[in-house]
KOLGU-4560 file (N, C-alpha, C; in nm, 3 decimals, padded with zeros to 5 digits):
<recs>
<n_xx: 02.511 n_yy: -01.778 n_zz: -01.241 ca_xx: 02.373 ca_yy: -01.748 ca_zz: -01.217 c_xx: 02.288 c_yy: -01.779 c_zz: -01.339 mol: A seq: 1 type: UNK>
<n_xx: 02.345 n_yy: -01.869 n_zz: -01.423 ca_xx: 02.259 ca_yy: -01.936 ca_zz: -01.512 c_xx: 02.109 c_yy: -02.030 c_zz: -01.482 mol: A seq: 2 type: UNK>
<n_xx: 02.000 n_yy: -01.976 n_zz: -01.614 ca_xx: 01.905 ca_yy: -02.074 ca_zz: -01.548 c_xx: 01.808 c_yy: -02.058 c_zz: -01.471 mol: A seq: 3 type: UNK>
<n_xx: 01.807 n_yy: -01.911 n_zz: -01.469 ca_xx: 01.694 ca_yy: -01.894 ca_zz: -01.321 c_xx: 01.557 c_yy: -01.874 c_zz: -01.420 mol: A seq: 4 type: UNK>
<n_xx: 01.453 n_yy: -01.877 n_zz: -01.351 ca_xx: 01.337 ca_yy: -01.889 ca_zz: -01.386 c_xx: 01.280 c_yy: -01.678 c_zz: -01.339 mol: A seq: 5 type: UNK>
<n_xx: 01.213 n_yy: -01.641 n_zz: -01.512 ca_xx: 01.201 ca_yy: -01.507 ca_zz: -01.475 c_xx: 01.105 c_yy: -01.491 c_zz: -01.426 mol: A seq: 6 type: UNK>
<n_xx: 01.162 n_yy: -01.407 n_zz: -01.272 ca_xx: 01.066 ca_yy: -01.306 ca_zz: -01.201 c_xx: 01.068 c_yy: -01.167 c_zz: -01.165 mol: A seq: 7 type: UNK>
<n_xx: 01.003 n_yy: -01.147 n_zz: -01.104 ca_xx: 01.005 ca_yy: -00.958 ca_zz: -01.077 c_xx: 00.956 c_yy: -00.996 c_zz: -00.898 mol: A seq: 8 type: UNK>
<n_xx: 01.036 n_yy: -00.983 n_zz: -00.803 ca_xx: 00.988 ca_yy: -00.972 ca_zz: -00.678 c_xx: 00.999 c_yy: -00.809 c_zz: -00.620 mol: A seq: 9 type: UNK>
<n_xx: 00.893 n_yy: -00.824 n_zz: -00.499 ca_xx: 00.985 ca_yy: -00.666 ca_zz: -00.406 c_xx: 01.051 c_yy: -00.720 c_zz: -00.308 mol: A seq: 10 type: UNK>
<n_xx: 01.109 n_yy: -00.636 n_zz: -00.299 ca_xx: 01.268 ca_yy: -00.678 ca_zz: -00.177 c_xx: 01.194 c_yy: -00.531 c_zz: -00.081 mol: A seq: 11 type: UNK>
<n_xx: 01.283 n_yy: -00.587 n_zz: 00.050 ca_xx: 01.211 ca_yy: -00.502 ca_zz: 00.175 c_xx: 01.316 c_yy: -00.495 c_zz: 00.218 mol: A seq: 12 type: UNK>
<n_xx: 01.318 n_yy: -00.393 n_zz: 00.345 ca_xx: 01.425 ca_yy: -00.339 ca_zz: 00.362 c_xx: 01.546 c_yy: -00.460 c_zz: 00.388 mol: A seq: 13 type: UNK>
<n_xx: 01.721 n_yy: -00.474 n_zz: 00.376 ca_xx: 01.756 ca_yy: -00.557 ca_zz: 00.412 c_xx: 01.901 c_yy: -00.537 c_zz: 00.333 mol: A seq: 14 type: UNK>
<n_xx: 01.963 n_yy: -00.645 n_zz: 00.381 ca_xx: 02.122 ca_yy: -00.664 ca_zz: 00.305 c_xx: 02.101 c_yy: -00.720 c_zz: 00.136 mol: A seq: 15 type: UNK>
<n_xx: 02.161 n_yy: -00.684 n_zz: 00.097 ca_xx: 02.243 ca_yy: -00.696 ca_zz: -00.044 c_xx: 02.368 c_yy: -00.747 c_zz: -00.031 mol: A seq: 16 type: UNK>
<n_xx: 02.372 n_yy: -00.864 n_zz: -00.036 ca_xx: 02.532 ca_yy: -00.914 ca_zz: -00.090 c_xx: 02.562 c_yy: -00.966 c_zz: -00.256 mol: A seq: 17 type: UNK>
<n_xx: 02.683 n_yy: -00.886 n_zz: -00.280 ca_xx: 02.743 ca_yy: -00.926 ca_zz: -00.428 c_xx: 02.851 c_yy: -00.969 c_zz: -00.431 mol: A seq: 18 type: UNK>
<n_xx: 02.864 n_yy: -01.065 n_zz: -00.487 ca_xx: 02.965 ca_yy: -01.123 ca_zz: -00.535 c_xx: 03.071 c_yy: -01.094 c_zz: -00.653 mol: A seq: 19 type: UNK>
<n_xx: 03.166 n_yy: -01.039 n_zz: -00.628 ca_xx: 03.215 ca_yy: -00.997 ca_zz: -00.794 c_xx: 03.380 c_yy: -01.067 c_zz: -00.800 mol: A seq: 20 type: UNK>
<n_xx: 03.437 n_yy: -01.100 n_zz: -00.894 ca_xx: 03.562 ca_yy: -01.133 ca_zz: -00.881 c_xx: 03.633 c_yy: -01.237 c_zz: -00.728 mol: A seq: 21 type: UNK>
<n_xx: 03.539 n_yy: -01.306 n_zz: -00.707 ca_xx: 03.524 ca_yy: -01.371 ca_zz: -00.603 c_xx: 03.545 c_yy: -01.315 c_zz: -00.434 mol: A seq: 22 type: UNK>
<n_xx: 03.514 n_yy: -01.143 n_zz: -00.422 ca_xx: 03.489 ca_yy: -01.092 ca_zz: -00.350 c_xx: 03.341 c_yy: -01.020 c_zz: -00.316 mol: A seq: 23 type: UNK>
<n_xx: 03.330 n_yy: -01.022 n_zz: -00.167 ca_xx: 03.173 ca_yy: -01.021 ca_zz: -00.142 c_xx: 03.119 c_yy: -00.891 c_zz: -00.108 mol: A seq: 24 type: UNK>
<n_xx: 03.069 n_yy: -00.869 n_zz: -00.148 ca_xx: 03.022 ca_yy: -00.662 ca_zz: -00.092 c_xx: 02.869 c_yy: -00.722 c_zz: -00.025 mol: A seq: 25 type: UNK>
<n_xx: 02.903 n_yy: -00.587 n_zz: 00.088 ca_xx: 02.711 ca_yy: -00.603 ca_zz: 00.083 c_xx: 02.705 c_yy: -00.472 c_zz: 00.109 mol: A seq: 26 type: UNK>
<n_xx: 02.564 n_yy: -00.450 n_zz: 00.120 ca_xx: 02.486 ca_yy: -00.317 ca_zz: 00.075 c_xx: 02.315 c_yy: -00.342 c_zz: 00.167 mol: A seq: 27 type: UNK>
<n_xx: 02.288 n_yy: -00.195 n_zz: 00.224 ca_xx: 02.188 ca_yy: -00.161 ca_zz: 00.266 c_xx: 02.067 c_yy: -00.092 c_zz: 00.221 mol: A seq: 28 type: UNK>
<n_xx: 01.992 n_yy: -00.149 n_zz: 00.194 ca_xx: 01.890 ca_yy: -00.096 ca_zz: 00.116 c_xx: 01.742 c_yy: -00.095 c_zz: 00.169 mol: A seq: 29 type: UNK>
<n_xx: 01.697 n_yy: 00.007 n_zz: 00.170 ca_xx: 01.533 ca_yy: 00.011 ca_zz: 00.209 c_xx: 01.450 c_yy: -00.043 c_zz: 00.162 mol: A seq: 30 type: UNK>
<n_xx: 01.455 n_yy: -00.096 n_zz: 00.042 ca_xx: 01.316 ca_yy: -00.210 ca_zz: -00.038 c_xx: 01.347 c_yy: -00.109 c_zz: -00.210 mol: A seq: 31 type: UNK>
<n_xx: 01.287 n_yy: -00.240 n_zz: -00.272 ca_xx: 01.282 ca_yy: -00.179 ca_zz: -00.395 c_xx: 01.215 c_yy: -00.327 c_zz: -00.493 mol: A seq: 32 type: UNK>
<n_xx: 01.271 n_yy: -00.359 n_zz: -00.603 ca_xx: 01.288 ca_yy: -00.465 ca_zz: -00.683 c_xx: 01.356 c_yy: -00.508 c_zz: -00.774 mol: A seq: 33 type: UNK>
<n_xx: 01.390 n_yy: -00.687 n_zz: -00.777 ca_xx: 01.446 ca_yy: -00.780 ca_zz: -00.838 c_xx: 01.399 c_yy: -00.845 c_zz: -00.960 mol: A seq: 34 type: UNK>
<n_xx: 01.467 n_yy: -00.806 n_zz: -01.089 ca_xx: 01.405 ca_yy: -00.856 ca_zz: -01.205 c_xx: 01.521 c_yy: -00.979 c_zz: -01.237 mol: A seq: 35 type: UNK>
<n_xx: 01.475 n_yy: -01.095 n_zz: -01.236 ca_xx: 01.536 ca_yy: -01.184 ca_zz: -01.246 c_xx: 01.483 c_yy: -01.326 c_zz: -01.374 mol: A seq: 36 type: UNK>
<n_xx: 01.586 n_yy: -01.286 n_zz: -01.473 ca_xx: 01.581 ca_yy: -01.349 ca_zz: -01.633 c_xx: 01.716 c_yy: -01.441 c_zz: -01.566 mol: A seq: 37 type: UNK>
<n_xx: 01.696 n_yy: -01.529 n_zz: -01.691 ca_xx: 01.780 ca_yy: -01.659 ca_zz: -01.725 c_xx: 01.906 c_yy: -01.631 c_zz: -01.642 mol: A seq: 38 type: UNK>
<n_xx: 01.955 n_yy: -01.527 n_zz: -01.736 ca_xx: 02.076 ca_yy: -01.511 ca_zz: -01.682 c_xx: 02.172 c_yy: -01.375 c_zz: -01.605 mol: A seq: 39 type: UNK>
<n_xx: 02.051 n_yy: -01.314 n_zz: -01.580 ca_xx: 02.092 ca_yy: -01.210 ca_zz: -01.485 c_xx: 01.985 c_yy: -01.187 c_zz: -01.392 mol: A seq: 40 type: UNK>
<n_xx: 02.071 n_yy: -01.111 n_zz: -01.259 ca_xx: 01.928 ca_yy: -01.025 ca_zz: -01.171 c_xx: 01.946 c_yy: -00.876 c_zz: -01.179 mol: A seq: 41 type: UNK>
<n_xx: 01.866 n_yy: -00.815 n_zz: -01.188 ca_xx: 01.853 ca_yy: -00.660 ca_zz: -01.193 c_xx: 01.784 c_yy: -00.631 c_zz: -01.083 mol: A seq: 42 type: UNK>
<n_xx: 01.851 n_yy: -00.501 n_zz: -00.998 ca_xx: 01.795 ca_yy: -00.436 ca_zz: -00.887 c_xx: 01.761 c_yy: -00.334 c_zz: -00.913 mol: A seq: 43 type: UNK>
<n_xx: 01.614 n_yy: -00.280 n_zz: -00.834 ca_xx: 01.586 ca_yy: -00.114 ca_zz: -00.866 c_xx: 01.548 c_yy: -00.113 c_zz: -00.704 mol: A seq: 44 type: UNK>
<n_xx: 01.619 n_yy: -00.024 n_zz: -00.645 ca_xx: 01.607 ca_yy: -00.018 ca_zz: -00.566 c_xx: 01.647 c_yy: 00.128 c_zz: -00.504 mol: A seq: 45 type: UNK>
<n_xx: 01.525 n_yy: 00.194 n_zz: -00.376 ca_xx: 01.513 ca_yy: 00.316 ca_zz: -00.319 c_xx: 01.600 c_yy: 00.400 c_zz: -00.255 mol: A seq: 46 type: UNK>
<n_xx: 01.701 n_yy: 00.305 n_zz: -00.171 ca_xx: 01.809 ca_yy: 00.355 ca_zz: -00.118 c_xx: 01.942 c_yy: 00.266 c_zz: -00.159 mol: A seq: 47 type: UNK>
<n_xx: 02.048 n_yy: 00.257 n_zz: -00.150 ca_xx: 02.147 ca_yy: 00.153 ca_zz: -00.138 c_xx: 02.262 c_yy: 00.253 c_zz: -00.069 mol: A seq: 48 type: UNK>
<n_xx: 02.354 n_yy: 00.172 n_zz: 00.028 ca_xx: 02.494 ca_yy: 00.177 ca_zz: 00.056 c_xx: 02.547 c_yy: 00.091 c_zz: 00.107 mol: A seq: 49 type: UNK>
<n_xx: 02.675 n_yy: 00.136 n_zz: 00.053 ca_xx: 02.792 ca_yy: 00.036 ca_zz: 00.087 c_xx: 02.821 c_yy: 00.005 c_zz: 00.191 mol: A seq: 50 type: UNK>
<n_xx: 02.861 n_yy: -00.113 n_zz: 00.246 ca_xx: 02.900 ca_yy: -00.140 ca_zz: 00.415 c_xx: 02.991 c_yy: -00.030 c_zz: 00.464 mol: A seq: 51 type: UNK>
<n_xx: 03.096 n_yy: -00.027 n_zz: 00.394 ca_xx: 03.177 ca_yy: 00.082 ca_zz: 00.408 c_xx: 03.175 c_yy: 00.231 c_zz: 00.398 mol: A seq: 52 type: UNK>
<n_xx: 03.104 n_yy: 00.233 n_zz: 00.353 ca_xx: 02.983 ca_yy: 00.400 ca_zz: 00.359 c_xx: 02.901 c_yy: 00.431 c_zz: 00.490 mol: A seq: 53 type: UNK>
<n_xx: 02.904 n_yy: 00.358 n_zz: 00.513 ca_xx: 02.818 ca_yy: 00.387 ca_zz: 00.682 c_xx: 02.847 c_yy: 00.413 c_zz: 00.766 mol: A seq: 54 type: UNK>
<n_xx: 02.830 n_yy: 00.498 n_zz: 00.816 ca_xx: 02.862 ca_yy: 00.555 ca_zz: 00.955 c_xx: 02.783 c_yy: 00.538 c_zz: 01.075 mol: A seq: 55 type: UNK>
<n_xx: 02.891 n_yy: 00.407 n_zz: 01.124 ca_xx: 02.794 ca_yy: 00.306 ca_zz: 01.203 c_xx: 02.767 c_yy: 00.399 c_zz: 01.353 mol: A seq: 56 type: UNK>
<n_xx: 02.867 n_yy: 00.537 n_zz: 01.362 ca_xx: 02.804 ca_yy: 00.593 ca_zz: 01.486 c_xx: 02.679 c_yy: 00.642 c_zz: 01.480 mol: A seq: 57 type: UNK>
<n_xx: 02.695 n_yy: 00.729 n_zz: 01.348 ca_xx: 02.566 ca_yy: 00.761 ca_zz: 01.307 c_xx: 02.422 c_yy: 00.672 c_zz: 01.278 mol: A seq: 58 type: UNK>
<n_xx: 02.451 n_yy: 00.548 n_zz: 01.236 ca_xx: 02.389 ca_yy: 00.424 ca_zz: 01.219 c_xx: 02.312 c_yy: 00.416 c_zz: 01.334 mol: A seq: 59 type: UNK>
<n_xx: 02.391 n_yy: 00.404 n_zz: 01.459 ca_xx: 02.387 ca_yy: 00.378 ca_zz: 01.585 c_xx: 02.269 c_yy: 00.485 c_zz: 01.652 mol: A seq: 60 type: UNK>
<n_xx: 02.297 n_yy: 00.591 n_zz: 01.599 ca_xx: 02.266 ca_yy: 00.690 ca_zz: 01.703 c_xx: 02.075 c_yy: 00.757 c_zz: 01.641 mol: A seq: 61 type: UNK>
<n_xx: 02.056 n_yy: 00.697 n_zz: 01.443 ca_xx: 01.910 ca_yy: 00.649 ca_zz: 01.433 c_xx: 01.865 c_yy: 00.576 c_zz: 01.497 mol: A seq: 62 type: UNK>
<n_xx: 01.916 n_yy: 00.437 n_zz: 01.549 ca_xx: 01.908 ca_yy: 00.321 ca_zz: 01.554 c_xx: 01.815 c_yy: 00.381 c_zz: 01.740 mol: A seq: 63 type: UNK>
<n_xx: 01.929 n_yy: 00.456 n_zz: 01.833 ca_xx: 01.826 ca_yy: 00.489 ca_zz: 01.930 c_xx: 01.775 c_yy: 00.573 c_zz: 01.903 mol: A seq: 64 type: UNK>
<n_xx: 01.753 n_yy: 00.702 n_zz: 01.832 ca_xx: 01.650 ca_yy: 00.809 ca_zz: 01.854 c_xx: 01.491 c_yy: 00.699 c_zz: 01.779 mol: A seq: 65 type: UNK>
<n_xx: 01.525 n_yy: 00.614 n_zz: 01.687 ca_xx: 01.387 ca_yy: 00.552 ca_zz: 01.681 c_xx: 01.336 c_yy: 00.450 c_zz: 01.767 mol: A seq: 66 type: UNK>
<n_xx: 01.408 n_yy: 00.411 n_zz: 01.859 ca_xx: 01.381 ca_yy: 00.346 ca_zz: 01.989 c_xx: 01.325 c_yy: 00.481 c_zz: 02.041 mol: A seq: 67 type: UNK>
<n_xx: 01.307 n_yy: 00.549 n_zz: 02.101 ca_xx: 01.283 ca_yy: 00.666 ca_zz: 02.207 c_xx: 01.161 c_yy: 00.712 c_zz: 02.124 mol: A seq: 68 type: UNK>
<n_xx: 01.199 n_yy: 00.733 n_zz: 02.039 ca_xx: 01.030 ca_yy: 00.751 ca_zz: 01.977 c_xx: 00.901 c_yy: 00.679 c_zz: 02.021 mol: A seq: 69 type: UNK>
<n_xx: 00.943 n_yy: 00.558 n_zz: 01.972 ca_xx: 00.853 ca_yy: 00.413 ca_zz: 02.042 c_xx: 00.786 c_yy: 00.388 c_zz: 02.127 mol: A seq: 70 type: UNK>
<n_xx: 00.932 n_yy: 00.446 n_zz: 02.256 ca_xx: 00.876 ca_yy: 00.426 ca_zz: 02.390 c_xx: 00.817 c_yy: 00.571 c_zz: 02.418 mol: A seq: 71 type: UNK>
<n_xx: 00.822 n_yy: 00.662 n_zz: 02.346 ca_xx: 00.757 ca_yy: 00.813 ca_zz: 02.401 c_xx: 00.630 c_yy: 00.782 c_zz: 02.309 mol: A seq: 72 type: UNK>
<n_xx: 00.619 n_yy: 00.755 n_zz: 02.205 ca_xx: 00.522 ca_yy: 00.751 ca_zz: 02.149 c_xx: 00.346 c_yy: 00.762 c_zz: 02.248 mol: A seq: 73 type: UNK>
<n_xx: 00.249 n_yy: 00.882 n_zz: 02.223 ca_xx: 00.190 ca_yy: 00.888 ca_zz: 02.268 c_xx: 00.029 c_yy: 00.854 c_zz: 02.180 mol: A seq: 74 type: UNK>
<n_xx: 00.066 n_yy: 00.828 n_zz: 02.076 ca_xx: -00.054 ca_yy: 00.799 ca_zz: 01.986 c_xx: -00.027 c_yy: 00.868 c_zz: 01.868 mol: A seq: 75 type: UNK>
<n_xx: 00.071 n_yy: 00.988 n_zz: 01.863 ca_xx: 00.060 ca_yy: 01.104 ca_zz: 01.804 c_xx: 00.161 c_yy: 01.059 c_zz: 01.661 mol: A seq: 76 type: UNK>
<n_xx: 00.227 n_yy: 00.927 n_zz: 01.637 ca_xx: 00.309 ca_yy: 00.947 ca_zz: 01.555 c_xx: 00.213 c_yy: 00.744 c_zz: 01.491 mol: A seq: 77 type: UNK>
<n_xx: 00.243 n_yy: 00.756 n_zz: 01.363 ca_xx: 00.225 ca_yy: 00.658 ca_zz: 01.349 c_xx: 00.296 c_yy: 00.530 c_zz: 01.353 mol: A seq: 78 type: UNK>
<n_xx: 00.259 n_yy: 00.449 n_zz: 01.401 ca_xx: 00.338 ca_yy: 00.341 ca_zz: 01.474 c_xx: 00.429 c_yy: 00.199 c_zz: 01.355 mol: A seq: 79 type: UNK>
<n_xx: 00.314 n_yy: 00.223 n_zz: 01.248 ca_xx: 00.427 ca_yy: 00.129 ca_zz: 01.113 c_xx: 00.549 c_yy: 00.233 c_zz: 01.067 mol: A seq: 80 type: UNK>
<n_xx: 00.502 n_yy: 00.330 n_zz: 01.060 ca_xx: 00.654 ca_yy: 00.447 ca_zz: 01.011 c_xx: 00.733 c_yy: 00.469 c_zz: 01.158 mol: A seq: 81 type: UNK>
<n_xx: 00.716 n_yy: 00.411 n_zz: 01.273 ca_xx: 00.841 ca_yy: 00.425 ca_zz: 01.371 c_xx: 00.895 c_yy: 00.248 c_zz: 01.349 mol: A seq: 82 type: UNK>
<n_xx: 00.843 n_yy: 00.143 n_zz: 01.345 ca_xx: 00.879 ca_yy: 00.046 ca_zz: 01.279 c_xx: 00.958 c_yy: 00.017 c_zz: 01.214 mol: A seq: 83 type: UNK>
<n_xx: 00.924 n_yy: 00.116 n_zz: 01.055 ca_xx: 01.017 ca_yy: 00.131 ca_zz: 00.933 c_xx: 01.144 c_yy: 00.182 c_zz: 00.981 mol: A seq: 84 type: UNK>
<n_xx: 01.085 n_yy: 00.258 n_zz: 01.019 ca_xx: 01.223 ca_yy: 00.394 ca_zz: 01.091 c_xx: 01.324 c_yy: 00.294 c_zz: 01.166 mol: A seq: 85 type: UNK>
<n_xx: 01.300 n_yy: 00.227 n_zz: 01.253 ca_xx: 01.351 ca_yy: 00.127 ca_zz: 01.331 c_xx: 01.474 c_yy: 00.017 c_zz: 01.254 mol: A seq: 86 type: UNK>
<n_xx: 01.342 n_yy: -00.073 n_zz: 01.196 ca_xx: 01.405 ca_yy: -00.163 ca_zz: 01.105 c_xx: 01.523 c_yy: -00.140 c_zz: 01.016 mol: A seq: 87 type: UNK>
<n_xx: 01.509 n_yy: 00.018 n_zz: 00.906 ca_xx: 01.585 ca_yy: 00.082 ca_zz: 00.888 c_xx: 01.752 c_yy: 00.095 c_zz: 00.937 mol: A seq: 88 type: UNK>
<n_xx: 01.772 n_yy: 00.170 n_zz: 01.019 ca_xx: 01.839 ca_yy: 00.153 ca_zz: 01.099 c_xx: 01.927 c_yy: 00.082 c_zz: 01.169 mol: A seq: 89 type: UNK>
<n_xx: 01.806 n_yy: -00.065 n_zz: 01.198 ca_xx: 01.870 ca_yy: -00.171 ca_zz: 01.266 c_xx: 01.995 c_yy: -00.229 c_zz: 01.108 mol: A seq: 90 type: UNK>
<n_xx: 01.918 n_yy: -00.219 n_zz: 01.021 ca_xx: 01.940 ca_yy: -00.285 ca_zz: 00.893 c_xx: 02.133 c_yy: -00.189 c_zz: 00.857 mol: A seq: 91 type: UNK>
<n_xx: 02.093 n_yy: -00.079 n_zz: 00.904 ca_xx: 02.196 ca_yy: -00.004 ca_zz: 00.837 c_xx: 02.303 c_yy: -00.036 c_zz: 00.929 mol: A seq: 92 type: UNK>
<n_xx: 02.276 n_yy: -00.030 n_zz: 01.057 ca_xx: 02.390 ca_yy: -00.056 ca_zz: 01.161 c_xx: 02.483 c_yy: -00.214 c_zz: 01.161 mol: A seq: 93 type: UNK>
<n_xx: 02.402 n_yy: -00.346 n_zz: 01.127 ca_xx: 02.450 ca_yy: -00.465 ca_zz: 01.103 c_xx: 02.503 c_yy: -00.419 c_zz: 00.982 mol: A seq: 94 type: UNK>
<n_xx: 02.473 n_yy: -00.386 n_zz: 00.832 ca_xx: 02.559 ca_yy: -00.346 ca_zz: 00.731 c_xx: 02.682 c_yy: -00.340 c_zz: 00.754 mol: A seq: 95 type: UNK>
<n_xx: 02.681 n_yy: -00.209 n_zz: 00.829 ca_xx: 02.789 ca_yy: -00.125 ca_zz: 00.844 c_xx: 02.902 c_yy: -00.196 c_zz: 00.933 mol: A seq: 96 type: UNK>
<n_xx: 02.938 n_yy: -00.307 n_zz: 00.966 ca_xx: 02.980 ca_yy: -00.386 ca_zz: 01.046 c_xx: 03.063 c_yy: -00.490 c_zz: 00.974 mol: A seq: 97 type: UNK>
<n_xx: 03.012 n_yy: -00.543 n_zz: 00.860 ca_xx: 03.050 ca_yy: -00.586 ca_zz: 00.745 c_xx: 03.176 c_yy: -00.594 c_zz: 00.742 mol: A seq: 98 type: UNK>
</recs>
């Protein structure tokens, strides 16, 4: 990972894959940020877990109560935080599958 040009991005919710010892992890994370110098990247980031940390029933079972929200939704809840909530979720359940 030599060579990169330094930036600072935000990352949104989504997978994390690492590479270490020529094995690949990935990781679920809600958003945060990437500081990225010559020769390293640095993450700061809000949530993280391991694919293997997840409990994809449980995964599963956010994954519909924020569906049902959605469709019950009567005005009363705000509609980008059932989204998040959603995305979330969706994000943690593909992880966890890994």
């Amino acid at each position: 990972m030599a060579n990169h040009q330094n930036a600072i991005i935000a990352l949104g919710i989504g997978e994390i894959k690492v590479t270490q010892n020529k094995k690949d992890y990935y990781l679920a994370t809600s958003g945060g940020f990437a500081e990225i110098t010559k020769d390293k990247v640095q993450l700061l980031v809000e949530t993280v877990e391991r694919s293997g940390e997840i409990d994809s029933n449980r995964a599963e079972e956010s994954l519909n109560r924020a569906k049902m929200r959605k469709e019950d939704n009567k005005g009363e809840l705000d509609q980008a935080r059932m989204d998040i909530s959603m995305t979330r979720a969706m994000n943690r359940l593909k992880v966890s599958q890994r």
